[in-house]
MISE-408965 format. One line per 3 residues: their letters; for each residue x, y, z of N, C-alpha, C. Coordinates in steps of 0.05 Angstrom, whole numbers. Example, Ala and Ser with C-alpha at 12.3 -4.5 7.8 and 13.67 -1.06 7.14 Angstrom:
BEGIN
AS) 264:-114:156:246:-90:156:264:-66:156  257:-45:142:273:-21:143:258:1:157;
//
This chain:
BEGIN
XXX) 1579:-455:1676:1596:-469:1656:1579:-482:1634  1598:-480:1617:1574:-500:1583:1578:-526:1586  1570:-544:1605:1583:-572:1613:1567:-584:1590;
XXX) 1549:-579:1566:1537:-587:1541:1557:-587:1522  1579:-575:1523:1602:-572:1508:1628:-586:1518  1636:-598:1536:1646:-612:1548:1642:-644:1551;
XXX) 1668:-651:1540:1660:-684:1539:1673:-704:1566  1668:-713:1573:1670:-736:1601:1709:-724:1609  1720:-729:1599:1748:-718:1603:1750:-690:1604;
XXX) 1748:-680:1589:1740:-645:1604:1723:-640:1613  1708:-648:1628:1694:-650:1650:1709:-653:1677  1733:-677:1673:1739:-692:1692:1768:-667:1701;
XXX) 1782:-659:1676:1800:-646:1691:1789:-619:1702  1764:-607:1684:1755:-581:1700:1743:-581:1728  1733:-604:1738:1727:-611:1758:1744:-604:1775;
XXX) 1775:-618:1774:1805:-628:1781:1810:-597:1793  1810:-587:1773:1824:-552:1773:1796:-537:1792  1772:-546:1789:1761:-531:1808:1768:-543:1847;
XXX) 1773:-567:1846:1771:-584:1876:1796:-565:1884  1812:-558:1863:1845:-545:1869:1837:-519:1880  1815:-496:1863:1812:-474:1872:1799:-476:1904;
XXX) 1779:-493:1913:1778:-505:1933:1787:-494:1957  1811:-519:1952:1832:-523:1967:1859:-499:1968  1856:-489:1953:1869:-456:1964:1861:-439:1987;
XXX) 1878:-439:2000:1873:-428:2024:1862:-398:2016  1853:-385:2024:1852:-358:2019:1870:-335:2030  1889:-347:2048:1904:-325:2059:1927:-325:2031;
XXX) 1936:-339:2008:1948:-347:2004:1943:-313:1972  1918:-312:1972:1901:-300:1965:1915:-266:1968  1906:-257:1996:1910:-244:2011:1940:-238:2015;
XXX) 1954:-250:2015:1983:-243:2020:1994:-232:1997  1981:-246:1970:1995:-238:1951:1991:-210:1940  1961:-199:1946:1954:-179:1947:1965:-158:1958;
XXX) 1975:-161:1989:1992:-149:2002:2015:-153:1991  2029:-167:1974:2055:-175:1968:2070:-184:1991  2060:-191:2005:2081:-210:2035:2089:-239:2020;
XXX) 2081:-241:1996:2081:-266:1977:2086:-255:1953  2119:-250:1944:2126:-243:1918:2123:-265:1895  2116:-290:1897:2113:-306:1876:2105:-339:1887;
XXX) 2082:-345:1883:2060:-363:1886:2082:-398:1882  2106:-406:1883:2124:-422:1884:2110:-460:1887  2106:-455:1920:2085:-474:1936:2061:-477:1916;
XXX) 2043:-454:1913:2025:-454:1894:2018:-474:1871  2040:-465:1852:2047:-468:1831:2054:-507:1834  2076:-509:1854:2088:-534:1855:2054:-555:1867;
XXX) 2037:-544:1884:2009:-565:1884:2003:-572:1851  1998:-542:1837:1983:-547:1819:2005:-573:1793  2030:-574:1790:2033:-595:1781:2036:-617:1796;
XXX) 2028:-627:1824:2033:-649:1832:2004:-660:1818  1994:-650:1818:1953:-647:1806:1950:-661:1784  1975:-655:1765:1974:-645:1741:1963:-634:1731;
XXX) 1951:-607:1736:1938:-588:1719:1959:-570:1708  1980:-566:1714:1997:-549:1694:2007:-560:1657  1988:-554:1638:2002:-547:1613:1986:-580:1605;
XXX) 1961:-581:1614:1943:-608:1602:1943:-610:1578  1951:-589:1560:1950:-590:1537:1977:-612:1519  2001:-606:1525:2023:-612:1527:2025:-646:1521;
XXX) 2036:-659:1502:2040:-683:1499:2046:-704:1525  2037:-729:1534:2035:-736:1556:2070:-743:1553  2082:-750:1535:2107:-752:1530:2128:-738:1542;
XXX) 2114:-709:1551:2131:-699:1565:2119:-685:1588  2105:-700:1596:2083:-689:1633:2059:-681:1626  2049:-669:1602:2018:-662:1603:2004:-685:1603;
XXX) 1979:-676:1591:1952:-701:1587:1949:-708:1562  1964:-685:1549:1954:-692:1517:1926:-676:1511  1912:-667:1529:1883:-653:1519:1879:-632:1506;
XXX) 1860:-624:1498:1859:-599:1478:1849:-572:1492  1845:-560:1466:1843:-522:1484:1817:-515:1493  1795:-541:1492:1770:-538:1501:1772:-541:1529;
XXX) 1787:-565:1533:1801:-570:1564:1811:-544:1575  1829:-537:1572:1856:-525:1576:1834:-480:1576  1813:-483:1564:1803:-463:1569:1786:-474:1600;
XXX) 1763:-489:1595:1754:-495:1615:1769:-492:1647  1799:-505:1650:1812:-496:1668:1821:-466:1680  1830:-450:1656:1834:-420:1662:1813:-403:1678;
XXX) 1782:-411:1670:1759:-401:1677:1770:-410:1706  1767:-433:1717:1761:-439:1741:1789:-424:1762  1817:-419:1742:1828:-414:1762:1837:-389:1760;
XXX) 1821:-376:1742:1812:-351:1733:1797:-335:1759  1778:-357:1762:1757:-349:1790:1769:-336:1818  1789:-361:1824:1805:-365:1840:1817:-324:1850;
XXX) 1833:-324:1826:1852:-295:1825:1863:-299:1797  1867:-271:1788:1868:-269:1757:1897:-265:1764  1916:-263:1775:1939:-268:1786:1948:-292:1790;
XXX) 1934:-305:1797:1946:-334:1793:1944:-345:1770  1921:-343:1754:1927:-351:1733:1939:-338:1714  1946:-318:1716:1967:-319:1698:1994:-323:1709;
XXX) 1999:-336:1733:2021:-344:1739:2018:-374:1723  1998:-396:1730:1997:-415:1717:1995:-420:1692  1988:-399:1674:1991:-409:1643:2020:-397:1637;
XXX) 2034:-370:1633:2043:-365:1627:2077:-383:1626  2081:-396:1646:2097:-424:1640:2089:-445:1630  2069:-456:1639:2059:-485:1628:2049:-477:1606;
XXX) 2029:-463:1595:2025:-451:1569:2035:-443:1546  2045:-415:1553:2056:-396:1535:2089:-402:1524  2102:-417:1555:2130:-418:1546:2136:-447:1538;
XXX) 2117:-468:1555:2120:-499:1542:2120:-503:1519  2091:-480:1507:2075:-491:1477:2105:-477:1461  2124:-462:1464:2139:-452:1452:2156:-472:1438;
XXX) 2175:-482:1468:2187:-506:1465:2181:-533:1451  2150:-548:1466:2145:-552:1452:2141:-559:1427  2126:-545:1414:2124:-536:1380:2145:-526:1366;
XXX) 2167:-527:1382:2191:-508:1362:2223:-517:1372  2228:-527:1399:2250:-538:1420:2263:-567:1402  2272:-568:1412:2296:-597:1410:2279:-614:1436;
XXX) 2283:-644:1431:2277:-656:1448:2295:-658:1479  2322:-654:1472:2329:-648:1490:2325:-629:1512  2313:-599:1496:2301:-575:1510:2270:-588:1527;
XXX) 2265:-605:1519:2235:-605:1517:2240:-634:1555  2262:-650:1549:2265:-665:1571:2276:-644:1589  2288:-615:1592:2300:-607:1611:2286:-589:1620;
XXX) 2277:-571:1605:2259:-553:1615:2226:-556:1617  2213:-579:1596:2181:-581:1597:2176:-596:1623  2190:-618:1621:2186:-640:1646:2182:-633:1670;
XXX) 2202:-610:1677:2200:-611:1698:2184:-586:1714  2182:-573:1691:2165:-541:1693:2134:-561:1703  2128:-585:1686:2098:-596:1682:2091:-609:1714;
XXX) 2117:-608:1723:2116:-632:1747:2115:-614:1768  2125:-584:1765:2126:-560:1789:2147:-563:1800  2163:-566:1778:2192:-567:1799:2207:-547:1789;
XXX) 2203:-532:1757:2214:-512:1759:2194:-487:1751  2195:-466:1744:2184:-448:1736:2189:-425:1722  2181:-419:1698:2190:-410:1675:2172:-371:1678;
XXX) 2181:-351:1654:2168:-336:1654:2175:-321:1620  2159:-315:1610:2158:-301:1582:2182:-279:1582  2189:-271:1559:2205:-248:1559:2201:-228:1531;
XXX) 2179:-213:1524:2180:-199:1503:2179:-174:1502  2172:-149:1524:2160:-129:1528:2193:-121:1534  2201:-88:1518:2221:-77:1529:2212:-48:1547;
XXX) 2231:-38:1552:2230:-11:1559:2221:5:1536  2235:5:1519:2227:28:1491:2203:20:1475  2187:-1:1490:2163:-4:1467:2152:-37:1481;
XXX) 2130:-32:1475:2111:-60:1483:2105:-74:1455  2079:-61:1443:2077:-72:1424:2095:-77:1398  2114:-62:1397:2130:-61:1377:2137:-84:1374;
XXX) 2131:-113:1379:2154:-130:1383:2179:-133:1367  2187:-136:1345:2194:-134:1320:2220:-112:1325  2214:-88:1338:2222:-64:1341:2245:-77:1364;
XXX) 2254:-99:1376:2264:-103:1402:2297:-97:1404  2303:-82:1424:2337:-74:1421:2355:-98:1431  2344:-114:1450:2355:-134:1456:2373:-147:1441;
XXX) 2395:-159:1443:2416:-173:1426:2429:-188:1432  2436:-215:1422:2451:-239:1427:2465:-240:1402  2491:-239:1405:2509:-239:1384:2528:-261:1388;
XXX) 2526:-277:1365:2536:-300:1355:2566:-308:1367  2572:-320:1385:2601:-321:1391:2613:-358:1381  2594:-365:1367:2594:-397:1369:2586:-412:1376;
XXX) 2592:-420:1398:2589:-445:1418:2567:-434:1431  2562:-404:1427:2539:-394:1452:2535:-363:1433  2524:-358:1446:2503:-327:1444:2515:-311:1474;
XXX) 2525:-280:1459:2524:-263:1482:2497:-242:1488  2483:-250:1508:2451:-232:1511:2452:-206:1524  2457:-184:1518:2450:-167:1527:2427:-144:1520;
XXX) 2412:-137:1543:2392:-117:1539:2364:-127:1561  2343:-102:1564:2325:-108:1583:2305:-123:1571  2285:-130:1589:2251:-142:1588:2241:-129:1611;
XXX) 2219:-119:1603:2203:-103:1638:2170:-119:1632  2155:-110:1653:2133:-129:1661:2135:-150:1656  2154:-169:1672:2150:-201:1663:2145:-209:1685;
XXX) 2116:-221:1684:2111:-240:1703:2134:-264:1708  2138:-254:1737:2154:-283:1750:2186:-277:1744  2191:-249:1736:2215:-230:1742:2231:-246:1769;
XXX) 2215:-242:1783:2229:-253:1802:2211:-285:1816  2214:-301:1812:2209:-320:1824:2219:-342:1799  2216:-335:1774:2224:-363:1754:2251:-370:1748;
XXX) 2257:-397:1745:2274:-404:1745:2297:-406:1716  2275:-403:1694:2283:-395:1667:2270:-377:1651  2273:-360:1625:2262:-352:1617:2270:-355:1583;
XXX) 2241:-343:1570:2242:-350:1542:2251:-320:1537  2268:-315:1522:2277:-287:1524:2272:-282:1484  2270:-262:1475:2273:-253:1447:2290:-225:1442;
XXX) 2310:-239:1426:2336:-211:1420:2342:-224:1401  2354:-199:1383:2361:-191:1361:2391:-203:1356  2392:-216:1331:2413:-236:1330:2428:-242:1298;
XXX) 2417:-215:1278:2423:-203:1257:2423:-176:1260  2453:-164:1262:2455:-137:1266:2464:-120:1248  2444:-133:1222:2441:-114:1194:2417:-95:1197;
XXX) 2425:-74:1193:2405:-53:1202:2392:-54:1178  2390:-63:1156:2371:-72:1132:2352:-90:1128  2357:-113:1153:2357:-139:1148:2314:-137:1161;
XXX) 2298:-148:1148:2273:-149:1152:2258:-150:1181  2252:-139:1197:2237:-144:1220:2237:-171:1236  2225:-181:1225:2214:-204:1224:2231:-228:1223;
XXX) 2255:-221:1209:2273:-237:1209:2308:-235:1218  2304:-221:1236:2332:-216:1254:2319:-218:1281  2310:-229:1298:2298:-240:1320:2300:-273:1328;
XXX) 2314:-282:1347:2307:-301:1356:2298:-316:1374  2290:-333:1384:2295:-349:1407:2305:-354:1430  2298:-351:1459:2323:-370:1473:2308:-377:1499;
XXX) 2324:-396:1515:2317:-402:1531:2336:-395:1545  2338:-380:1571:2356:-366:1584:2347:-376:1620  2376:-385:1624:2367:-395:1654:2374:-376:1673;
XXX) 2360:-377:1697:2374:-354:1719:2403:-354:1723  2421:-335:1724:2452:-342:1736:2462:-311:1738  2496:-319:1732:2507:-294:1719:2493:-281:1700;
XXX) 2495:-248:1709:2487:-245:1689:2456:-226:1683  2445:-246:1695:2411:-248:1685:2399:-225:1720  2388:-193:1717:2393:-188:1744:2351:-173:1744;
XXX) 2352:-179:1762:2317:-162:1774:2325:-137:1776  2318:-117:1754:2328:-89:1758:2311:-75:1783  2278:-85:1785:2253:-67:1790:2238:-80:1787;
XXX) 2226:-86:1811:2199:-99:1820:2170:-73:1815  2154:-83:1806:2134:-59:1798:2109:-61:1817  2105:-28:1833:2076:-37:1841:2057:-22:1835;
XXX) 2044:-47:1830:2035:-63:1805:2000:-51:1816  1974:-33:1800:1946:-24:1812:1937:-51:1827  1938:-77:1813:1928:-104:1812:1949:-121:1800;
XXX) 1939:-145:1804:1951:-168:1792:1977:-169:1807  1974:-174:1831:2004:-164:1853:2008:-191:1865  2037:-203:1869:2045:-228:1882:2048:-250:1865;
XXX) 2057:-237:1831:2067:-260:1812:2103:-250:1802  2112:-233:1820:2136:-227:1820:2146:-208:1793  2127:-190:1785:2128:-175:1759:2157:-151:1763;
XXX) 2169:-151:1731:2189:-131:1752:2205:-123:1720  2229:-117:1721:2248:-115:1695:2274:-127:1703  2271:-144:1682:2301:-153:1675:2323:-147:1661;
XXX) 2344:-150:1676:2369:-141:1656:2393:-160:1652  2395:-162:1631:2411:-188:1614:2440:-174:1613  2463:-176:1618:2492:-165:1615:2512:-190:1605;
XXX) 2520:-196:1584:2545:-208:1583:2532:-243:1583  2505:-236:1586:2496:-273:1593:2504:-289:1568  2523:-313:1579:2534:-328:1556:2498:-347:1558;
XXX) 2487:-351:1534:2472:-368:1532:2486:-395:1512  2479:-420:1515:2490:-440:1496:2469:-442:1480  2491:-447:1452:2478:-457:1424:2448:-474:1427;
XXX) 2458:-485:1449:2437:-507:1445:2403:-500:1458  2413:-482:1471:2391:-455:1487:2371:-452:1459  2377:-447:1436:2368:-432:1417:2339:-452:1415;
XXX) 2312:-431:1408:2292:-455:1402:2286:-443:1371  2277:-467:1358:2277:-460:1326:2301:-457:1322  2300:-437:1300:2319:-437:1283:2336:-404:1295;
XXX) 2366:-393:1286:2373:-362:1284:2356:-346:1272  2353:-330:1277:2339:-307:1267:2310:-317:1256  2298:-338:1270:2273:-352:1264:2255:-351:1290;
XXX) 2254:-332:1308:2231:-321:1324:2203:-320:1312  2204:-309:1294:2174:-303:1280:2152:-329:1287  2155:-353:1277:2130:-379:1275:2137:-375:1303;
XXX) 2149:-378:1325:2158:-377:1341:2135:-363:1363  2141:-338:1351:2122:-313:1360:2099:-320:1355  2087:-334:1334:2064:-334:1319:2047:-347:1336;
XXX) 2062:-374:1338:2035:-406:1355:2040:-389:1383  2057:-365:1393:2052:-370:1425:2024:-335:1424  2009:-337:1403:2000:-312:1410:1970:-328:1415;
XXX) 1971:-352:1404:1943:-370:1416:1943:-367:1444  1962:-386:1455:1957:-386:1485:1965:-362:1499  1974:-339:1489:1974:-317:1499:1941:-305:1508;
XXX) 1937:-301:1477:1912:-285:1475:1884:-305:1479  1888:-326:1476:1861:-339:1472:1857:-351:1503  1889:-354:1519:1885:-369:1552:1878:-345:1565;
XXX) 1880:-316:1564:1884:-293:1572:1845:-285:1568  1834:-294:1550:1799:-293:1550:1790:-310:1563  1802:-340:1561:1789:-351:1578:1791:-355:1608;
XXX) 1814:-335:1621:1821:-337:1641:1804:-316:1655  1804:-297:1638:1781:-274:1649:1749:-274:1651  1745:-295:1635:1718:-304:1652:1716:-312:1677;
XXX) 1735:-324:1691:1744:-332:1713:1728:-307:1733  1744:-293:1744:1739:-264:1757:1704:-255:1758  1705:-251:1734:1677:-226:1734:1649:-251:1741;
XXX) 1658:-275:1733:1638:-300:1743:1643:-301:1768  1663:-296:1791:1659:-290:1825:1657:-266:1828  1663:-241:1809:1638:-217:1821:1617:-219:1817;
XXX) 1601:-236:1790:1573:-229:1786:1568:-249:1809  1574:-279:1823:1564:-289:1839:1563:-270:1866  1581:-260:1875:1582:-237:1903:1551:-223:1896;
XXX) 1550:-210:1876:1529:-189:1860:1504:-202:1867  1497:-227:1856:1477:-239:1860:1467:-247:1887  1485:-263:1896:1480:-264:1927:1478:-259:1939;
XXX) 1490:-227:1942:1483:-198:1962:1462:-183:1954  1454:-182:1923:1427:-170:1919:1407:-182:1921  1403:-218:1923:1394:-232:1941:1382:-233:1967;
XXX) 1395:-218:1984:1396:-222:2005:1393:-194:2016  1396:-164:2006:1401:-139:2015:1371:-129:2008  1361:-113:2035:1335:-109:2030:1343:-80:2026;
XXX) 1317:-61:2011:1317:-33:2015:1289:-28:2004  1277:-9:2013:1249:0:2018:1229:-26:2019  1229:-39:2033:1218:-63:2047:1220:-89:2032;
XXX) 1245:-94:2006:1247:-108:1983:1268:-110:1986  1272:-144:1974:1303:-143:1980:1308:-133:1945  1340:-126:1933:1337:-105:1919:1343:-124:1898;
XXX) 1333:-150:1889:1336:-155:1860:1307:-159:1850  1297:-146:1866:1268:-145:1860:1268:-116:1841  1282:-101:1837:1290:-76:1826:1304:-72:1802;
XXX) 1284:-72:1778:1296:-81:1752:1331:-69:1749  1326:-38:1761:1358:-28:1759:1383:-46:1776  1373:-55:1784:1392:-83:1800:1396:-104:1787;
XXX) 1368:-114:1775:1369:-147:1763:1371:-136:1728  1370:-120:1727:1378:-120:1701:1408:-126:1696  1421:-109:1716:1456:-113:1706:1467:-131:1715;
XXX) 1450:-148:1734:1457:-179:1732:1449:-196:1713  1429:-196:1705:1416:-197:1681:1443:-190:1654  1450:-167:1652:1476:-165:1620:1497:-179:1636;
XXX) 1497:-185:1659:1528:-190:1675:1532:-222:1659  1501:-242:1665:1498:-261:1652:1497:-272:1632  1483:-253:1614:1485:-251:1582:1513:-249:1577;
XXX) 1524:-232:1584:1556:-226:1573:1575:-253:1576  1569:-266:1605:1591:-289:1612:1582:-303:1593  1557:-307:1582:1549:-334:1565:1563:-328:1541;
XXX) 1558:-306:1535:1570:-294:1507:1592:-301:1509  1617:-298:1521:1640:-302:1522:1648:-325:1527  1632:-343:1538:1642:-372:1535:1634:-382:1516;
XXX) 1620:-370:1498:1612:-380:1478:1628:-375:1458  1645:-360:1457:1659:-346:1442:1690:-357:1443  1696:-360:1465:1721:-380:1476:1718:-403:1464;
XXX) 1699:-412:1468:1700:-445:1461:1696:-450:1430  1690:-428:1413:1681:-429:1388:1707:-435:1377  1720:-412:1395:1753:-412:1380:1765:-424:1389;
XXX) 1770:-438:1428:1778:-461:1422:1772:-476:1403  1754:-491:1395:1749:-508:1375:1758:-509:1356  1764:-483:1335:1781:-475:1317:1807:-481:1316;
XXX) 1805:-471:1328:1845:-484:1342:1851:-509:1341  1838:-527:1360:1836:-556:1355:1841:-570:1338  1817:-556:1313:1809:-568:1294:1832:-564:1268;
XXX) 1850:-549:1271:1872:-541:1246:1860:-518:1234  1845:-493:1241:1832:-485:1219:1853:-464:1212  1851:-452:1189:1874:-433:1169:1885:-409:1195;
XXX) 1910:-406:1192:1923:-391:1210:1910:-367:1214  1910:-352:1191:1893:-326:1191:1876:-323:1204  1844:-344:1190:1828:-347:1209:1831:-353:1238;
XXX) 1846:-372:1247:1850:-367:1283:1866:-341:1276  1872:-332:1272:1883:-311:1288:1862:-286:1290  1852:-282:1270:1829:-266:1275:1804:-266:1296;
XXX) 1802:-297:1300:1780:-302:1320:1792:-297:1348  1819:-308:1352:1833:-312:1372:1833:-277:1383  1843:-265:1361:1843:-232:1369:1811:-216:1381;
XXX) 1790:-226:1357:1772:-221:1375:1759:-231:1393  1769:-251:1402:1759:-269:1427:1772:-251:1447  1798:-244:1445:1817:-234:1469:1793:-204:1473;
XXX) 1797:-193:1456:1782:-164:1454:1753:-163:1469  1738:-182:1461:1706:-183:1467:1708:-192:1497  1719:-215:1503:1721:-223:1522:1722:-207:1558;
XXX) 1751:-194:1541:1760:-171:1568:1751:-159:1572  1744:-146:1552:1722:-112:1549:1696:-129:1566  1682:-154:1551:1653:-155:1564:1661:-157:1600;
XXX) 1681:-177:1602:1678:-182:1632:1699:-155:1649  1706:-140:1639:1703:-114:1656:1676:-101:1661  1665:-104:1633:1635:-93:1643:1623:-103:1665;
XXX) 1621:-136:1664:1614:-152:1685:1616:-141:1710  1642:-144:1719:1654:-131:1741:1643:-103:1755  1644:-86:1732:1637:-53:1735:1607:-54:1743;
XXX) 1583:-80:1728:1562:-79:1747:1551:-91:1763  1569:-111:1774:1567:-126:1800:1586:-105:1823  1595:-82:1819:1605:-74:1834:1584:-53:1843;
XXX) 1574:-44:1814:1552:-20:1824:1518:-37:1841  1521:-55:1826:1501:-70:1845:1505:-74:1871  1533:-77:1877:1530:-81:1910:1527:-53:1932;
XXX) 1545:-35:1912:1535:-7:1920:1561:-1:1934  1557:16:1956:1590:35:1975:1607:11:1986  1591:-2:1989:1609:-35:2011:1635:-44:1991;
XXX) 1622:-48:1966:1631:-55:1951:1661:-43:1941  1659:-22:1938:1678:1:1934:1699:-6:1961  1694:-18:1972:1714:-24:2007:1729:-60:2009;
XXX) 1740:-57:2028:1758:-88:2021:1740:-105:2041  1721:-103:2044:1704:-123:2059:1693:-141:2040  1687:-141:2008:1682:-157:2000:1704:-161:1975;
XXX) 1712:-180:1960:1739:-179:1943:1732:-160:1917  1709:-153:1907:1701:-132:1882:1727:-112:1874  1737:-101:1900:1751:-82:1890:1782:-89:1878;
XXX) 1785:-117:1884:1815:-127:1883:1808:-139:1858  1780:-150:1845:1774:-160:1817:1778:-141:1801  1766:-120:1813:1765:-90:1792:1799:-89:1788;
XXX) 1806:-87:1803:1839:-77:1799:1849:-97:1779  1853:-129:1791:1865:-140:1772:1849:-151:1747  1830:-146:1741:1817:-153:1712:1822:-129:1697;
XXX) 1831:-102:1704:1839:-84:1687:1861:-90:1669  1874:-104:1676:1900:-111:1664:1892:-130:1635  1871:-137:1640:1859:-160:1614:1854:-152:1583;
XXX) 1847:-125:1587:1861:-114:1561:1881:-96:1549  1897:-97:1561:1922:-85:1564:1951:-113:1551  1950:-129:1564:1974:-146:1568:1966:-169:1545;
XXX) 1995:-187:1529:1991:-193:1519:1975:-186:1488  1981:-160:1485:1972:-147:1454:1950:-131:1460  1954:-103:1471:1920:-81:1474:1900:-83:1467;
XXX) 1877:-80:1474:1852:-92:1454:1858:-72:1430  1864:-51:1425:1867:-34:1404:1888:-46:1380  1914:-61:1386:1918:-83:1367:1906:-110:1369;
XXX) 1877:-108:1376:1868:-141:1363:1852:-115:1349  1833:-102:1351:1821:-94:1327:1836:-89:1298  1858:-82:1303:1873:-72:1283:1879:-102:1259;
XXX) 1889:-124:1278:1890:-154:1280:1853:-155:1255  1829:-164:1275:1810:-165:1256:1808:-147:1234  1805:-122:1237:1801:-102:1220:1820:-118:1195;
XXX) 1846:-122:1199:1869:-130:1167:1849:-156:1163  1853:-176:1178:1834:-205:1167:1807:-202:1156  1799:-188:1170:1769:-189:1159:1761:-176:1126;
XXX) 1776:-162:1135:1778:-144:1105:1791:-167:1080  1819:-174:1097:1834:-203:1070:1806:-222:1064  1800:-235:1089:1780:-256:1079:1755:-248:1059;
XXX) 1744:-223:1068:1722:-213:1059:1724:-206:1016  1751:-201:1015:1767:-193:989:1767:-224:968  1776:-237:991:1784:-267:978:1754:-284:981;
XXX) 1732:-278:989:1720:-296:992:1704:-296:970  1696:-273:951:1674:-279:931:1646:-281:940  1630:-296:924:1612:-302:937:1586:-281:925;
XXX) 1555:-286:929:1536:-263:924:1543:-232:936  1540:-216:911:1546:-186:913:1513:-176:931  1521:-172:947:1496:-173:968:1490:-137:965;
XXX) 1512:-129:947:1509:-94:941:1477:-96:913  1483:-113:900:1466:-119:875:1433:-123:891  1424:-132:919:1393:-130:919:1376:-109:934;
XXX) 1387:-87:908:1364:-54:918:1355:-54:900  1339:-41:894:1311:-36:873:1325:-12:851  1349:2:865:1356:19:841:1385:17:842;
XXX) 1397:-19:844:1431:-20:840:1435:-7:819  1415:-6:799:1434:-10:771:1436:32:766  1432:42:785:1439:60:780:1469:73:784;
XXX) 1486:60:770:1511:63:775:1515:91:780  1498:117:767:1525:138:773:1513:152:798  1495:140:811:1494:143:839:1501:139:859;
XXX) 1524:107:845:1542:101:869:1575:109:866  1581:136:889:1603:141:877:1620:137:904  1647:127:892:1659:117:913:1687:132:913;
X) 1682:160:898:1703:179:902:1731:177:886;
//
């Protein structure tokens, strides 16, 4: 950990969230893997008696009020834990609080934040359809205006906590002008379990198994007016602040993982002799513990940069570009991680006697979910290029010895 970057209070809650990983039993672990444990409930309800769920969150309504330097620091540790659990733990206290939140009625914010923060209820995202993931924008879903309420019909598939949460943040289409802008016929809602609201298909799932992932199907669900967060057909800002704690809790959660394979890695190559040496005496061994290391530093370094950014107010664009390639660099490095603490340990490894193979499984999912790494490049690639346009600055093309030969530089 960068405990040099950490001030006495994030210190104190990362500590908090580690005594918690602790204190997890490991069968708890284990079951969910097996799925004899469709959704971590008990789990979940320790971690807000703790208060570690949603530290970020105004103390006003159950958090701590702390920032995303905190609030990363935690994901790492319960990252470690199972990359399954944590994304059971942010994806309510995080992704669907910061929604509310930043965009809810106070009334929304006393009924659903409070008590989500305290572990008494538990929430789960709703944006991925059948006909398309990334498309978001593209979504068939629909809540059509009846007044007093919204009628919701249409699916959501891969949503964590499909089956185990008690509400969900749902997004459907709520201007049914087939002219009308992307971006702006989408809204809001907060949709509670009931009539209505049904678990079509539980998915199984390579990894990341025992957070209740599945598809939902919405029929006839009366939602109330007062359900709505933001504004009608005002999803977009909506969409926008929850792609921080999407993408930026989603990097720092995945340091978590490949930091308990490279420790397995080290401590068995440690300890495992072969031709009269134990084998980290063997550069092809200690080397890829060696990048396993380099990489985690890299990436916490990289987390925390952008936490910081975040914190700090800096221009939307800019976080979003960092945030995108934080998610990207992140996952990609600590798969690598993984891939050579697994080859370091060698055939054992490849077997369920040590947990490597259940990390491998569920850290695959890390660049996949929450926006592909192939749209955050796409994400940097547009920013970098805007900023780079708008920034000005020395023509760094002007210091060769033969710039001024213009008709040599042809740009077609």
């Amino acid at each position: 950990m960068f405990d040099h970057l950490l001030n006495a209070e994030q210190r104190r809650v990362r500590d908090a969230a580690r005594e918690f990983v602790d204190a997890t039993p490991r069968q708890l672990i284990l079951d969910m893997d097996a799925e004899k444990i469709r959704f971590p409930r008990d789990w979940l309800r320790e971690a807000g008696t703790r208060n570690l769920l949603g530290v970020r969150q105004p103390a006003k309504w159950g958090g701590l009020g702390l920032d995303w330097v905190a609030s990363c620091a935690i994901s790492e540790e319960i990252g470690s834990l199972s990359y399954e659990l944590a994304c059971v733990f942010g994806v309510g206290a995080d992704l669907v609080c910061d929604a509310i939140v930043l965009h809810g009625t106070d009334a929304q914010k006393e009924r659903y934040v409070k008590p989500l923060l305290r572990g008494d209820m538990f929430a789960a995202e709703c944006l991925t359809e059948p006909r398309g993931g990334s498309d978001f924008f593209g979504a068939t879903s629909t809540a059509e205006d009846k007044g007093e309420y919204f009628l919701l019909n249409g699916q959501k598939r891969f949503i964590v906590g499909a089956e185990g949460a008690d509400y969900f943040l749902v997004y459907a289409r709520t201007d049914p002008d087939p002219a009308a802008a992307p971006q702006k016929r989408i809204s809001c809602f907060i949709v509670e379990r009931g009539p209505g609201v049904e678990v079509e298909y539980l998915y199984g799932l390579m990894g990341c198994r025992g957070g209740g992932t599945g598809r939902l199907a919405f029929r006839d669900v009366k939602v109330p007016r007062e359900n709505l967060v933001g504004a009608q057909n005002g999803a977009y800002p909506v969409f926008t602040t929850m792609m921080i704690p999407e993408r930026l809790g989603t990097a720092a959660m995945t340091v978590g993982p490949a930091r308990a394979a490279l420790d397995i890695a080290t401590r068995y190559s440690s300890k495992r002799k072969a031709f009269g040496e134990t084998i980290n005496r063997f550069q092809g061994v200690s080397f890829q513990v060696a990048e396993g290391a380099m990489l985690l530093d890299a990436c916490r370094s990289l987390v925390y940069a952008t936490a910081r950014a975040v914190d700090t107010g800096m221009e939307m664009n800019r976080v979003r570009r960092m945030v995108s390639e934080t998610k990207k660099f992140v996952t990609e490095s600590c798969q690598k991680v993984v891939h050579n603490s697994m080859q370091v340990v060698g055939g054992i490894g490849y077997t369920n006697v040590f947990p490597l193979e259940r990390i491998y499984r569920d850290i695959r999912l890390a660049s996949i979910w929450t926006g592909t790494n192939e749209v955050m490049a796409s994400i940097v690639a547009h920013e970098w290029y805007r900023e780079t346009a708008a920034r000005g600055g020395r023509n760094y093309a002007a210091d060769a010895a033969e710039a001024e030969a213009a008709e040599e530089i042809n740009y077609g």
